[in-house]
C-alpha positions in Angstrom: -52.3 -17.8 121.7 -52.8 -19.9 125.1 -49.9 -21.9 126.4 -52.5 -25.2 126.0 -52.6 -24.7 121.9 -48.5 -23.8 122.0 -46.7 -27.5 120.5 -43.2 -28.0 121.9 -41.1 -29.3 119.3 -39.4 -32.7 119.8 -35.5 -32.9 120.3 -35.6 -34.8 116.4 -36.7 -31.5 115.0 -34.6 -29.4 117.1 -31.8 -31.0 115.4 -32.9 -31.0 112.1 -33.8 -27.5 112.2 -30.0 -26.9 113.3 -28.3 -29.3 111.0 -30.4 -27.3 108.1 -29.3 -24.0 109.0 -25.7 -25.1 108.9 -26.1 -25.8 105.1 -24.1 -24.2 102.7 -25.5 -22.7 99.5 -24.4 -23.5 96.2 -24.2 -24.5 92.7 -27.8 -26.5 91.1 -25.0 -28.1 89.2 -21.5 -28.6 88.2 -19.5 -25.8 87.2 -17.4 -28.0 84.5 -20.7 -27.4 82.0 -19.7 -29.1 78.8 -20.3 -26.4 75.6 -23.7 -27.6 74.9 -25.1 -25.6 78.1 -23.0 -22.8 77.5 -25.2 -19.8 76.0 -24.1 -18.9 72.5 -21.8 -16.2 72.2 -21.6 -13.6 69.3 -19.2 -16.4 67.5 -21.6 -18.9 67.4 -24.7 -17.0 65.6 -25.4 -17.4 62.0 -24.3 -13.9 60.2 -28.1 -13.6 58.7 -28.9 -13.1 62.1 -26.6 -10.9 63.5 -27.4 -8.6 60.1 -30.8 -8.3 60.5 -30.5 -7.5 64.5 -28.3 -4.9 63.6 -31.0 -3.4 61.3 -33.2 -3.2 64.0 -31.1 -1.7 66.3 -30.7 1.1 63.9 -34.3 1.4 62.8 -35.0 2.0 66.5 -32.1 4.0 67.3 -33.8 6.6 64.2 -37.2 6.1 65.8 -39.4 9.2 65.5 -43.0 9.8 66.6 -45.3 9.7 69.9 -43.8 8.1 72.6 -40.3 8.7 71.5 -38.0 10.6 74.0 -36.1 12.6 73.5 
C-alpha cells in the first residue's frame, strides 16, 4: 500500500474509537428477570412428561446393536 491511498483518520474518530474501547461489557438485560423468563426447572414440568423422559433414558441406557459402545 502507497502512502497516497493510506486515509488518516480525523481527530472525531480518534475519539470515538477510544471512548468505545473503554466500554464495559455486560448484561443484554436486567438481571431482576421476573419468573416468566426463568427456564422451567424440574418443579415446574407436568409429571406425564418427566415419566416418559425417564423411559427414554432407560431404553437408551439398555441400548444394544451396531453403533453402540461399549
Amino acid at each position: 500500500m502507497n502512502e497516497r491511498s493510506r486515509t488518516r483518520p480525523s481527530g472525531a474518530t480518534r475519539a470515538e474509537e477510544e471512548k468505545d474501547a473503554r466500554v464495559e461489557s455486560g448484561p443484554d438485560t436486567d438481571s431482576d428477570a421476573s419468573a416468566d423468563d426463568r427456564a422451567p426447572t424440574r418443579d415446574d414440568l407436568d409429571p406425564a412428561v418427566a415419566e416418559k423422559y425417564e423411559e427414554a433414558i432407560e431404553r437408551g441406557a439398555k441400548q444394544q446393536g451396531e453403533g453402540r459402545l461399549p
